[in-house]
Each structure stands twice: as structure tokens, then as C-alpha cells.
C-alpha positions in Angstrom: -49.0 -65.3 -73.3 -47.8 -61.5 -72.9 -44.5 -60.4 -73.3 -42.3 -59.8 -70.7 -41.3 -56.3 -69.0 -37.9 -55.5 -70.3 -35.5 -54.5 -67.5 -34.3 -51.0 -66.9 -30.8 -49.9 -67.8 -28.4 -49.4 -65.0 -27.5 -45.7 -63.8 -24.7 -44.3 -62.2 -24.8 -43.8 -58.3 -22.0 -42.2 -57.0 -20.2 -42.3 -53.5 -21.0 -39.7 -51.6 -18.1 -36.9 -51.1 -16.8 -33.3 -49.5 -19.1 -30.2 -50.5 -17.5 -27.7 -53.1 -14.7 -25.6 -52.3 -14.8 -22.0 -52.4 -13.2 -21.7 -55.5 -16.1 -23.0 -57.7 -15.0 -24.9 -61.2 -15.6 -23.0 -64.1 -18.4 -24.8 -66.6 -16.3 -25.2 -69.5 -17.0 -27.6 -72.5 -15.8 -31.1 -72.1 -12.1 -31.4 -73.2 -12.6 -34.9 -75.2 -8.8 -35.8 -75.8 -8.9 -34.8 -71.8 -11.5 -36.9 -71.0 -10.0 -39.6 -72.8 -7.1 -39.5 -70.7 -9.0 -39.6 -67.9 -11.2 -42.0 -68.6 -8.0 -44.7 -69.6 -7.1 -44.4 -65.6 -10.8 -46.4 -64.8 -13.2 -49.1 -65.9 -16.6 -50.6 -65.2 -17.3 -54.2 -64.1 -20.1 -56.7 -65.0 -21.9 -55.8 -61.8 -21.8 -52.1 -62.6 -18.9 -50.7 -60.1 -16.8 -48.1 -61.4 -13.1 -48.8 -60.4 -10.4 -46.2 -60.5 -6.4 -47.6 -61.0 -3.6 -46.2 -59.3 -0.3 -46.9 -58.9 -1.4 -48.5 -55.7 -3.9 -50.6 -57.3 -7.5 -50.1 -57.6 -10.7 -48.7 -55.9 -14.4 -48.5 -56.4 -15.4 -44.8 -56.4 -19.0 -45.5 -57.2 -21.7 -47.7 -58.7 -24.6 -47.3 -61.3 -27.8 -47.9 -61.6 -30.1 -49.5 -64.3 -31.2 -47.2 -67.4 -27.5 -46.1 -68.1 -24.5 -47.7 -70.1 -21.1 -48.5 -69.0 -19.7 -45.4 -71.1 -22.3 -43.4 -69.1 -21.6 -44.7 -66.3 -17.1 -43.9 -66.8 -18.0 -40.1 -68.3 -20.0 -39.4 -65.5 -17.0 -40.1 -62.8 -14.4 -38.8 -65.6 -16.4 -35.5 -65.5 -16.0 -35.3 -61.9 -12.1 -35.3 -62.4 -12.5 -32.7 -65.0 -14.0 -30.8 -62.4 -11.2 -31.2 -59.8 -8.7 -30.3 -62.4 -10.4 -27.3 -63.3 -10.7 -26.2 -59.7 -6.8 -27.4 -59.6 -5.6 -25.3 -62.7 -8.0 -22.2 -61.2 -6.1 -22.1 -57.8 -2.7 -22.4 -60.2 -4.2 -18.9 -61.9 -5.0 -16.9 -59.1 -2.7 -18.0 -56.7 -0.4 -15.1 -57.5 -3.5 -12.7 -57.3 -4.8 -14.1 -53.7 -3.6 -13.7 -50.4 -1.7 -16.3 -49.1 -4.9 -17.2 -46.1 -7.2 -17.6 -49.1 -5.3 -19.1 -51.3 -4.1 -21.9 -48.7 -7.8 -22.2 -47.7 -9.3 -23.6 -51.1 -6.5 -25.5 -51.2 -7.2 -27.7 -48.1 -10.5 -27.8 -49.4 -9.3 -29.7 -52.5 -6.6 -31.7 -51.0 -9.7 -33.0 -48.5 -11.6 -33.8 -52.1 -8.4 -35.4 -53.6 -8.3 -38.1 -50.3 -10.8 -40.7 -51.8 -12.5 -38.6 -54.5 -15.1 -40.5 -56.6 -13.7 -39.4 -59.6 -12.1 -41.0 -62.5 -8.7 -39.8 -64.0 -5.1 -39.0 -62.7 -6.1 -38.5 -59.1 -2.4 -38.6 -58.0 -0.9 -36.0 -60.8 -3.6 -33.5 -59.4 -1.7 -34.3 -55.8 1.3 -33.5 -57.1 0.0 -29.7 -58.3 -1.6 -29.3 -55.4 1.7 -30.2 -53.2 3.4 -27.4 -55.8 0.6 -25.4 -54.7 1.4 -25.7 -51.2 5.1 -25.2 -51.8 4.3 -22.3 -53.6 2.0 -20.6 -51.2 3.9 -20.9 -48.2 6.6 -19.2 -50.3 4.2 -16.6 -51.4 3.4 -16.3 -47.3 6.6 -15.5 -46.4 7.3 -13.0 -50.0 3.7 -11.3 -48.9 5.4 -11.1 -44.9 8.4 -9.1 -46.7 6.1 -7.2 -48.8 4.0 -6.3 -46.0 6.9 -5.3 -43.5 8.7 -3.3 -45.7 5.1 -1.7 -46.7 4.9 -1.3 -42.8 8.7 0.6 -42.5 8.1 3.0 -45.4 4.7 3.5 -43.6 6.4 3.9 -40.1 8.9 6.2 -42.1 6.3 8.3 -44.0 4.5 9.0 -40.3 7.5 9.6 -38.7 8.8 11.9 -41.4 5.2 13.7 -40.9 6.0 14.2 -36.9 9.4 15.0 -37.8 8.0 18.2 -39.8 5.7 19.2 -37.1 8.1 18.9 -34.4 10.6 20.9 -36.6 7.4 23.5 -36.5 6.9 23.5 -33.0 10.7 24.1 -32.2 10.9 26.3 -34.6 12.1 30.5 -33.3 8.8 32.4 -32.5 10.8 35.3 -33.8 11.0 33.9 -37.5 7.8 31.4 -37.6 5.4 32.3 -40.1 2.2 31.7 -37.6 -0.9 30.9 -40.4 1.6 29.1 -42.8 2.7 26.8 -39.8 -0.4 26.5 -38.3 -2.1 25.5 -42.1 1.1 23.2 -42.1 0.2 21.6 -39.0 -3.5 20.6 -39.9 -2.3 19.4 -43.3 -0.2 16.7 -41.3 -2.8 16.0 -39.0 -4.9 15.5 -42.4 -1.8 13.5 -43.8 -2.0 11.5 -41.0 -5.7 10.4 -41.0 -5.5 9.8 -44.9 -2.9 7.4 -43.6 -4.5 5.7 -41.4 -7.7 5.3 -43.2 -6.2 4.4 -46.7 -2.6 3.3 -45.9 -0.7 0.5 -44.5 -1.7 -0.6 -40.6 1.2 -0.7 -38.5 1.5 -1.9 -34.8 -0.5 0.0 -32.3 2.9 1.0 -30.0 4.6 2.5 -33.0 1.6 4.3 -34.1 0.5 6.0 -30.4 3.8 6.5 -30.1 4.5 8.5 -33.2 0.9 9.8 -32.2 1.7 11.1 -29.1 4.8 12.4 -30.3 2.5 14.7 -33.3 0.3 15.8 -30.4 3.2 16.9 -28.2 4.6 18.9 -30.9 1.1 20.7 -31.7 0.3 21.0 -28.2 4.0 22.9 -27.7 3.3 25.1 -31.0 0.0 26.0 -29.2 1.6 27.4 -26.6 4.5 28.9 -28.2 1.6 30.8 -30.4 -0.3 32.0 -27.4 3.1 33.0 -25.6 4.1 35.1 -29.0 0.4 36.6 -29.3 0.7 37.7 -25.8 3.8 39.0 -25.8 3.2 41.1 -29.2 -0.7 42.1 -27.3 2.1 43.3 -24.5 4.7 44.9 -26.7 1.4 46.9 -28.9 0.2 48.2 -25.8 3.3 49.6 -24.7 4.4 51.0 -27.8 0.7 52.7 -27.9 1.6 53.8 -24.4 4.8 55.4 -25.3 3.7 56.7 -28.5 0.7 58.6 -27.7 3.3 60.3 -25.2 4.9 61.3 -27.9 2.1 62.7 -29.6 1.1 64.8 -26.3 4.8 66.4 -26.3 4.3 67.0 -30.3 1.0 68.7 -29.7 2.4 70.6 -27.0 4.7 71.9 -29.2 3.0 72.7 -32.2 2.4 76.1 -31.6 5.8 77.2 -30.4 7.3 79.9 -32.5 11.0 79.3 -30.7 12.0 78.1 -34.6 15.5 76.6 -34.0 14.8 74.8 -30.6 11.3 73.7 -31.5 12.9 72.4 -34.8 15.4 70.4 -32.7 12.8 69.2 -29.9 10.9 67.7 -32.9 14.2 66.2 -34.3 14.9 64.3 -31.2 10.6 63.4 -30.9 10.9 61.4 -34.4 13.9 59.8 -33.0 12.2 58.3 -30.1 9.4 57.4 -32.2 11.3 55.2 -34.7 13.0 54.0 -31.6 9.4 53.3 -30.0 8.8 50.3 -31.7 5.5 48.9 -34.1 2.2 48.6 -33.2 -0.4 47.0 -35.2 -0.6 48.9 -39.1 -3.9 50.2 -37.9 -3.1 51.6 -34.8 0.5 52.8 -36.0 -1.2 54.4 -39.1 -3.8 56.3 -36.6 -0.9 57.6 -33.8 1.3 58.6 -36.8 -1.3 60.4 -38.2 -1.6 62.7 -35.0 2.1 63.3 -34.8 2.3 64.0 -37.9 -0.5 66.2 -38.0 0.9 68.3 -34.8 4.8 68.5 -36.3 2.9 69.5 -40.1 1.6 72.5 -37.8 4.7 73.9 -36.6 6.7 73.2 -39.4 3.9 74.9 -41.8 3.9 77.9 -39.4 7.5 78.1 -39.2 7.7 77.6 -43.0 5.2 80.7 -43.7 7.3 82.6 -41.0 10.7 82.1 -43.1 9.2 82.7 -46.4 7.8 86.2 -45.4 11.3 86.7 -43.7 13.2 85.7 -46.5 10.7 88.2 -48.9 12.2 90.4 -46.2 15.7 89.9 -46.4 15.5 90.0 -50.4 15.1 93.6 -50.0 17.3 93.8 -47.0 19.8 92.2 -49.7 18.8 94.7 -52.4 19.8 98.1 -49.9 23.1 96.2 -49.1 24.1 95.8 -52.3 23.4 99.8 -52.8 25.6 100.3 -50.2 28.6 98.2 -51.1 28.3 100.0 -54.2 29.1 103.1 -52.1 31.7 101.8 -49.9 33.6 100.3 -53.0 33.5 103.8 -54.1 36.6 104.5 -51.2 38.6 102.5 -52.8 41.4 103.1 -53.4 42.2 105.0 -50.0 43.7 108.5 -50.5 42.0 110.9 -48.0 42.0 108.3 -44.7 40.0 110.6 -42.6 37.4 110.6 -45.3 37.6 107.4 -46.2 37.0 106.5 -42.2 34.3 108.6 -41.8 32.6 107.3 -44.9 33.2 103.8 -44.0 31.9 104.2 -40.1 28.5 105.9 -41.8 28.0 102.7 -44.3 28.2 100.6 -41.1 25.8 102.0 -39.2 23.4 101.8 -42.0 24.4 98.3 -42.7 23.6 97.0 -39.6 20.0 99.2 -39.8 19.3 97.5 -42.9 19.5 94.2 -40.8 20.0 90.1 -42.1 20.1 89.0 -45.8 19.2 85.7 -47.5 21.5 82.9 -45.9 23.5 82.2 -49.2 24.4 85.8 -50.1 25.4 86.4 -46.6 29.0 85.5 -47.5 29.1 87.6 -50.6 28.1 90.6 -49.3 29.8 90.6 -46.0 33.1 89.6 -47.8 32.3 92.2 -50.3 32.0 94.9 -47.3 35.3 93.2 -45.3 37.0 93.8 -48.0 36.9 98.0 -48.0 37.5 97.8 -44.0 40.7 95.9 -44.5 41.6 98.6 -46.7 40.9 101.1 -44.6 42.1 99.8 -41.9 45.5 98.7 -43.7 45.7 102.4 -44.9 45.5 103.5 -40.8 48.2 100.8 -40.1 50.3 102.5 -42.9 49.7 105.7 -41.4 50.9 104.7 -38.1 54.0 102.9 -38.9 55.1 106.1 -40.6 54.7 108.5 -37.6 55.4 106.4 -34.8 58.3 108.2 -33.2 59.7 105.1 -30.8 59.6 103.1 -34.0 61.9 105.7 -36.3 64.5 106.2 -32.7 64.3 102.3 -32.9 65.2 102.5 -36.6 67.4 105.1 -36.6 69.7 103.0 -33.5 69.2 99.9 -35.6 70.4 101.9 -38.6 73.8 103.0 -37.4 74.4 99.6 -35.7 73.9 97.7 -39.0 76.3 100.4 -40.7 78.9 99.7 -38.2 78.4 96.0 -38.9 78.5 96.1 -42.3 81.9 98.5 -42.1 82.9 95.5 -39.8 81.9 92.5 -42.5 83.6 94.5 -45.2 87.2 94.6 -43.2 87.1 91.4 -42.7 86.3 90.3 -46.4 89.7 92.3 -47.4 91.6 90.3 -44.7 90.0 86.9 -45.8 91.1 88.1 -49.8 94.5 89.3 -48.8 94.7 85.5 -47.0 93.3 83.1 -50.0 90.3 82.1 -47.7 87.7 81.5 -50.5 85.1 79.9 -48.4 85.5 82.6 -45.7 85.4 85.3 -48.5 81.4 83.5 -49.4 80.4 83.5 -46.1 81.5 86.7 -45.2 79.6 88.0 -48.3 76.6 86.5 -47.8 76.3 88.0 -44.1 77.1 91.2 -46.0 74.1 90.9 -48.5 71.7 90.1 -45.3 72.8 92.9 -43.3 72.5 95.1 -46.5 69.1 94.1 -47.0 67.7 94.5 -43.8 69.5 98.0 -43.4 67.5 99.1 -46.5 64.6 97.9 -44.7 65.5 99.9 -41.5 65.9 103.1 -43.9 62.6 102.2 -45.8 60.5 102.6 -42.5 62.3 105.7 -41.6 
């Protein structure tokens, strides 16, 4: 009789359930004091069912097959728990480090597997984390919202401050814009601005054509203002070429002039209107001055050799003066005044023969020389007042009459005495003492 076919042991089949989340749990080593716990929370039955208790009772969450043993059987759903768990206290871990979308998304996915999961261990304390979860994400949706606007205003407010600066370019004074610096300032904002829009916080479309139409407004005015300003300076160089090389042809015209003084003068009054003229570009300027300078260097070089072979002249000019005030000094002092007149009038001719002197001894000499005429001329005056026979009748009348007055004036000082009149006494002296001294005057030019 053969032996009969022993029968296979039972294996664990498993309810079907939801596909894997996203988040996919971690293959640690089993936790055994975990999967103890787990494993109190179910049990197997004599016809191989695998029950899981609740506080709402208990439900089969899978079967098992023959070839297996009941504690096969219990790890096998207990390890699925483990697995939720893990994915659980994984979501717990990142949620901090996730967006809010994907953190909410793998948590629907285990809140679908934690429905009915065939899984053995403390389903409903794996709820409660996941409802925490949810609490705590849509917290961290509405703390990302802040973070985001406020992200958005300081990006609204670093583009705006970018447009800002450009506009402050653009309405800047043409007279005192620095054209490459604020065109190089320009493109770095337009630079700025891409940077900012490829790297930096999105914000709303309005804002940012707004703020980008604003940028292109201010560019677009700056462009113009540029063109306007090169124009006008194009306009203002051609004109001040224009009235400078009009200069140049009334400088040349005058280089050759040898009317010293007024030439001198004309070119005075050129370099005024030449400073007055305005600037051209340093290249052309440097050119046209170069002409006017070369046509006033020709005069004034022409004029300069004429004075220095003038003044050589005038050096000895000054020498045969000085010979001569030697000789008119000589009259001094006047005795013989015919003599002395006749030697003066001879220096004088000579004098003015010799002809001009250095400009700085002009002065010297001529006082030298003015002071012998006064002399001379003093000594004629002399002369004259003696022999002037109206002036000694006029005297000699004046004379008597001052006599007579003074005859008078001392009358009346005996009367005034005789009377006690002090104060009439001194002022009748003191018209005595004047008419006294002017009668000696009188008798002096007598």
C-alpha cells in the first residue's frame, strides 16, 4: 500500500489593492519590536483568512494559500503596514521640502491606500498622521501663497526700481547727461531685466508689460533725446567751423600788416571773438587754431623783430641824450640868461634830432631835461618881474597907499590905548603886522 501525498502548506494571497504612490517606501530592515506592534492589531483563522481589528471591529484583508504558516501568513500583511508607515513618516520628512501640489498629491495617494488596505497594523493611527498631514499642508499652501507674493512684490519692486532708473535717464538734462555712461546704463537694465525674467520670480503678465512698456518708453525717449543732442552739437560744430575759419581769413589777412599798434589791437579783438565763437570737436578746434595761431605768430614775430632792432636803436638814441643832459645840466645854475637861453634852445634842437629812447628811461631823461627849462625859464620870469615898468607904477601906488594905511592903523592903536580897549588894541595890531608885511612885499618887487 503506498503512502499517501502529503498536502501542501497554505500561502498567503492577498486582496488586491491601489498601485504605489509617488513617494516610493524606502527598503529598510524590518523594525521587529515594530512589527510586533503591528502584528498584535491582526490574527489568522483556521481556514487561513487574515483578519485585521479595529476599533470598529474586524475585517479580512486577505487569505493564504497552502505551503505557508500562519506566522507567514500575519508578517506578510504586517510588512505591508510597515510599508505604508514608511511611506507615512517619508511624506512627514519632506513635507517641509516639497511644494504644497506635490506634497498634497502623494498624500491622496496614501489616504486612497489607507481606505481598505490589506495590511495589518494600526491602520487608523496612520489616518490620523495623514489628517495632520493635510492640516499641515494646506497651512504650508497658504505660508508658500505669502512667500510667493511677497517674492512677487519685492520682484515687482526690483523691476520697477530698474524702470525707475531708466526713466530717471531718459529725463535726465541733455546739457549734463553723460551720453556712453547712460547709454551703458541703459543696456545693463535691459540686461537686469532679462536676468530677471529668466532666473527670478514670475509675476502677472499686466504688471510686467506694463512696467515693460514703461522701460521701452523711457529708452525710446532717451533715443531721441540723443539724436536731438547729436544733431544739435553736428549743428552747433558746423557753425562754429563756419565762424571760425572767418576768423582765420581776417587773421591771415592781417598778418603782414606793419601798422603795429592797430594790427596789435585788431588781433586783440580777433581772439576775443574766437573764445566767444564757441567749441568744435578737439580735432577740428586743434586744426583751425593752429591756422590762427600760425597767422597772429607771423605778425607778432615780425612786429617783435621790428621793436627789438628799434629798441637796439633807441639804446643809442638813449646814450647821445644822456651826453646831452650832461651839457644842459652844465647851465645850471643860471647867471648869464642870454647864454643860458641860447644854450638851452641848441640842446633842443639836437634833442629832438636824436629822436625816441627806450620806453622806461623816457621819463628820466625828459624829467632830467624839464628840469634845466624850468630853470631857465623861471630865471626869464625873474627877469621880467624886475623890469616890468606897469608892475613897479603899480607897486610904487600900492606902496604909498599901504603907508598911509598903516599911518592910519597906528592912530588908531594910540586912541584904543589912551581908551583901555584891549581887544581893539590886538586887532588893530594884527591888521598892522599884515599891512606891514605885505608893504615889504610891495618894496621887495620894486
Amino acid at each position: 500500500m503506498s503512502e499517501p501525498t502529503p498536502t501542501p502548506k497554505p500561502m498567503p494571497r492577498p486582496i488586491p489593492r491601489p498601485a504605489t504612490p509617488a513617494t516610493q517606501p524606502v527598503q529598510a530592515p524590518i523594525d521587529e519590536s515594530a512589527a510586533a506592534r503591528a502584528a498584535a492589531w491582526g490574527r489568522v483563522d483556521s481556514e487561513g483568512n487574515v483578519w485585521l481589528r479595529s476599533d470598529e471591529g474586524e475585517r479580512c484583508v486577505g487569505q493564504y494559500t497552502a505551503g505557508g504558516s500562519k506566522e507567514d501568513a500575519l508578517a506578510f500583511y504586517v510588512r505591508r503596514y510597515l510599508e505604508l508607515a514608511a511611506q507615512v513618516a517619508l511624506l512627514e520628512s519632506r513635507i517641509e521640502h516639497i511644494s504644497p501640489d506635490e506634497a498634497a498629491q502623494s498624500l491622496t495617494k496614501l489616504e486612497e491606500q489607507l481606505v481598505e488596505p490589506a495590511a495589518v497594523g494600526d491602520i487608523q493611527e496612520l489616518r490620523t498622521r495623514t489628517a495632520v498631514l493635510k492640516e499641515r499642508i494646506a497651512q504650508r499652501r497658504k505660508e508658500v501663497m505669502r512667500e510667493r507674493e511677497a517674492a512677487r512684490q519685492a520682484a515687482i519692486a526690483e523691476r520697477t526700481a530698474l524702470i525707475e532708473r531708466a526713466e530717471a535717464i531718459a529725463g535726465g538734462d541733455p546739457a549734463t547727461i553723460h551720453w556712453r555712461n547712460s547709454r551703458e546704463e541703459l543696456a545693463q537694465i535691459f540686461e537686469s531685466w532679462k536676468a530677471a525674467q529668466r532666473n527670478g520670480v514670475r509675476i502677472d503678465r499686466p504688471t510686467e508689460e506694463a512696467l515693460w512698456q514703461r522701460y521701452s518708453k523711457a529708452r525710446s525717449q532717451f533715443d531721441k533725446m540723443r539724436r536731438q543732442h547729436f544733431a544739435a552739437l553736428e549743428a552747433e560744430r558746423s557753425d562754429v567751423i563756419a565762424r571760425k575759419s572767418a576768423l582765420i581769413a581776417r587773421a591771415e589777412a592781417l598778418m603782414h600788416s606793419t601798422d603795429w599798434s592797430a594790427t596789435a589791437r585788431e588781433y586783440r579783438e580777433l581772439m576775443g571773438e574766437w573764445r566767444a565763437a564757441g567749441r568744435a570737436s578737439r580735432k577740428d578746434d586743434d586744426k583751425l587754431w593752429a591756422r590762427f595761431r600760425a597767422a597772429q605768430q607771423t605778425f607778432f614775430d615780425a612786429r617783435a623783430a621790428h621793436f627789438a632792432q628799434r629798441d637796439a636803436e633807441f639804446e643809442e638814441n638813449l646814450k647821445a641824450k644822456l651826453e646831452l643832459l650832461k651839457e644842459a645840466e652844465q647851465i645850471l645854475p643860471v647867471r648869464d640868461l642870454e647864454a643860458a637861453r641860447n644854450a638851452l634852445h641848441s640842446i633842443q634842437d639836437r634833442w629832438e634830432e636824436i629822436g625816441m629812447v627806450p620806453r622806461a628811461e623816457v621819463s628820466h631823461v625828459e624829467g632830467r631835461l624839464r628840469r634845466v627849462e624850468d630853470a631857465v625859464r623861471e630865471a626869464e620870469a625873474e627877469k621880467w618881474r624886475k623890469s616890468d615898468p606897469q608892475k613897479k607904477q603899480r607897486s610904487s601906488g600900492m606902496a604909498a597907499q599901504l603907508e598911509q594905511l598903516i599911518a592910519e592903523l597906528n592912530g588908531q592903536i594910540e586912541e584904543a590905548t589912551a581908551a583901555g580897549d584891549e581887544a581893539k588894541v590886538a586887532e588893530l595890531n594884527e591888521a598892522l603886522e599884515a599891512r606891514k608885511a605885505w608893504l615889504a612885499q610891495v618894496q621887495k618887487d620894486l
